[in-house]
C-alpha positions as CSV (number, residue, x, y, z in Angstrom):
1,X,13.1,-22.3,3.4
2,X,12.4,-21.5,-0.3
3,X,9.3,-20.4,-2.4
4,X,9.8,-20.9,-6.2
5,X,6.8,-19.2,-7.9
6,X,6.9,-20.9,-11.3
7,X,4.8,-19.1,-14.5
8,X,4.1,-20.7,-17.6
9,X,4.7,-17.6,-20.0
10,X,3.3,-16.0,-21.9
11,X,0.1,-17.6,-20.6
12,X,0.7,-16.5,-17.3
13,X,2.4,-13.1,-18.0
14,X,0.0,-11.0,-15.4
15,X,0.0,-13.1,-12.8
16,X,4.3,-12.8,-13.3
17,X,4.0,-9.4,-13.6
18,X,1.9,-8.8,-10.7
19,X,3.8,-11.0,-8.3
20,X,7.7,-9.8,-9.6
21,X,5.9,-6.2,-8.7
22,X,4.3,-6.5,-5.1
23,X,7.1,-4.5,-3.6
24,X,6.4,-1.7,-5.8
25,X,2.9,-1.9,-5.3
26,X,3.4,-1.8,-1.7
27,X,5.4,1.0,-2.1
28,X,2.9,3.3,-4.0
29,X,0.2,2.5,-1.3
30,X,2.8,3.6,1.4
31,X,3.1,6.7,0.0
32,X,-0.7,7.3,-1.3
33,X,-1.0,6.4,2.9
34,X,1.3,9.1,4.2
35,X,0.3,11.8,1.2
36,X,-3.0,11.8,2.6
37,X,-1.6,11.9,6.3
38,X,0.8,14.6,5.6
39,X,-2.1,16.5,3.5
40,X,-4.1,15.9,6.7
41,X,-2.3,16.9,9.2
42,X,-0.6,20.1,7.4
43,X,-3.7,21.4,5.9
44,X,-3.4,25.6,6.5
45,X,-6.5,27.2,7.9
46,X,-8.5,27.8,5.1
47,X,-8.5,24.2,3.5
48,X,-12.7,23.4,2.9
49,X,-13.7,21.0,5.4
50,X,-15.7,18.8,3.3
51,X,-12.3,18.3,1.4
52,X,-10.7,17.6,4.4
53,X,-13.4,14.9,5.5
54,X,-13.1,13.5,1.7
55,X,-9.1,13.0,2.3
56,X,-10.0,11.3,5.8
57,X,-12.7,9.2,4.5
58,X,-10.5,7.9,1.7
59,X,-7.6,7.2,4.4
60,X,-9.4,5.3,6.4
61,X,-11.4,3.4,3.3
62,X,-8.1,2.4,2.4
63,X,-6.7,1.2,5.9
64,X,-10.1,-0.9,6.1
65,X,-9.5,-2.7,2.6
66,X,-6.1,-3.0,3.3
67,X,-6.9,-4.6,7.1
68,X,-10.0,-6.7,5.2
69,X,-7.4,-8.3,2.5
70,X,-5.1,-9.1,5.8
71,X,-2.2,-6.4,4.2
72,X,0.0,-4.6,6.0
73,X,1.6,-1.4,4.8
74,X,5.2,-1.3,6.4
């Protein structure tokens, strides 16, 4: 099977520009995803808990958008 995306430049140029850089999009929300897990789960003993909460809160606001726009981070 093949998908031809076809843009009718430069009309169209941020529609191109946002489909020829999905991966790359996908890729910075990986990583925003597992800075905040790693920043999470290694925080030492004397990280404020109300930043803490702020960095969980903000992880799971972004799994719920993500989940809500039927995106899945791979």
């Amino acid at each position: 099977m093949k998908a031809i995306l076809e843009f009718n430049l430069p009309d169209d140029q941020i529609e191109f520009e946002y489909a020829t850089n999905g991966s790359k999009w996908a890729s910075l929300v990986w990583d925003l995803d597992q800075h905040l897990r790693n920043t999470t789960k290694h925080t030492p003993d004397d990280f404020p808990q109300d930043k803490y909460d702020a960095l969980i809160e903000l992880r799971e606001y972004l799994h719920n958008e993500l989940r809500e726009q039927g995106l899945i981070l791979r």
